[in-house]
C-alpha positions as CSV (number, residue, x, y, z in Angstrom):
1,X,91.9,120.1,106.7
2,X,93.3,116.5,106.6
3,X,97.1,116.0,106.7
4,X,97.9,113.3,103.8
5,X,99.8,110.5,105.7
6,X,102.1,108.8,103.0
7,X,104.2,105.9,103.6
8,X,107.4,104.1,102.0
9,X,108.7,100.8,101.4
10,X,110.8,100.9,104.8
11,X,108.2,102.5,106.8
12,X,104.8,101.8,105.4
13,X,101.5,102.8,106.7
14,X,98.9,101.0,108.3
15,X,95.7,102.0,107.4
16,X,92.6,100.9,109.7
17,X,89.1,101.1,108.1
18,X,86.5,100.2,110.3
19,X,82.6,98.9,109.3
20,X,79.3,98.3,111.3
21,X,80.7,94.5,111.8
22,X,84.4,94.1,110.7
23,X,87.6,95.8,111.1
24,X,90.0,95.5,108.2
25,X,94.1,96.5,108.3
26,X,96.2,97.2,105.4
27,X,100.0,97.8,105.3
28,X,100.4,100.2,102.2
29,X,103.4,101.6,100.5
30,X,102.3,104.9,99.1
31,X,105.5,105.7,97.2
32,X,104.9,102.5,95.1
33,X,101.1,102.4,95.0
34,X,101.1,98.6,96.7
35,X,99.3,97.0,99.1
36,X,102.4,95.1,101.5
37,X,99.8,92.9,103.1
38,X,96.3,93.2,105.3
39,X,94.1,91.3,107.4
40,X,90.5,92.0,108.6
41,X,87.8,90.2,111.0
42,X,86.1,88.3,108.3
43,X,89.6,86.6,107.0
44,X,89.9,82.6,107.5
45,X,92.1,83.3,110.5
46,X,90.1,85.2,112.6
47,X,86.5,85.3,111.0
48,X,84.6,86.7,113.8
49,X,82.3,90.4,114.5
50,X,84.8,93.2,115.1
51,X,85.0,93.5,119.2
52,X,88.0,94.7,121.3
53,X,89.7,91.2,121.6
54,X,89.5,90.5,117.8
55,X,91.2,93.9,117.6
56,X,93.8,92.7,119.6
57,X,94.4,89.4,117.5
58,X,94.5,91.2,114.2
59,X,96.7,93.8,115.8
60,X,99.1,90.7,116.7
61,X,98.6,89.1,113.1
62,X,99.9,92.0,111.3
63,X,102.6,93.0,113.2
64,X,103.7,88.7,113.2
65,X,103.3,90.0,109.0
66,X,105.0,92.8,109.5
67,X,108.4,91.4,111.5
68,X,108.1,88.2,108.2
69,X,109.2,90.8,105.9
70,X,111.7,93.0,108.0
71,X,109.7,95.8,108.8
72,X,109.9,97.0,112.3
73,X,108.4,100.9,111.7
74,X,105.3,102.1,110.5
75,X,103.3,104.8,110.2
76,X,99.5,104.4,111.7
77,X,96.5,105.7,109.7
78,X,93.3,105.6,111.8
79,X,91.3,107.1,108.8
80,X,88.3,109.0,110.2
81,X,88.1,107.0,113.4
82,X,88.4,108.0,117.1
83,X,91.5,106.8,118.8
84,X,89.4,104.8,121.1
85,X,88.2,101.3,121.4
86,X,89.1,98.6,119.3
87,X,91.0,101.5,117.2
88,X,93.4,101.8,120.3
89,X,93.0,97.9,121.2
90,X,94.5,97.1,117.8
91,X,97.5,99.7,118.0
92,X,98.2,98.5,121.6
93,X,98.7,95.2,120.3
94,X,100.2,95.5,117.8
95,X,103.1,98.1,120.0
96,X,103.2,94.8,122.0
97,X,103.8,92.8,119.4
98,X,107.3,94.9,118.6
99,X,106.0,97.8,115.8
100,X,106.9,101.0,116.2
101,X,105.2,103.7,115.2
């Protein structure tokens, strides 16, 4: 059985959904029902096949969204993927990039 992850305005969740070819990343507050702010491999910034280095920039682009608004803590939602990969490359990056989880 699943644990339900559930996130709040001052520590949101970021949820990671991965495809065949892209790699989305949403900040969600759950307690609110909103969408913070998100970024995948097929926006104008990065627009490229999901691979282990366009984890890494999209881990750096939300956490550089992320410290914008104030928030330094999150909670990370990997969804039914492995810790392992690009899944791992983006959460690295992102750690780097100041977030905790």
């Amino acid at each position: 059985m699943k644990k339900k992850i559930k996130g709040t305005l001052n520590c949101p969740r970021l949820y990671i959904f991965k495809s065949n070819k892209h790699l989305y990343a949403q900040i969600i507050d759950d307690s609110n029902n909103k969408i913070i702010t998100g970024i995948s491999s097929i926006s104008k910034e990065i627009n490229q096949y999901a691979n282990c280095k366009v984890a890494k920039k999209i881990g750096h682009n939300i956490a550089k969204k992320l410290q914008e608004q104030g928030i330094k803590k999150i909670i990370f939602d990997r969804g039914n993927n492995i810790y392992h990969g690009q899944i791992k490359e983006l959460a690295d990056a992102t750690r780097d990039s100041g977030i905790n989880f």
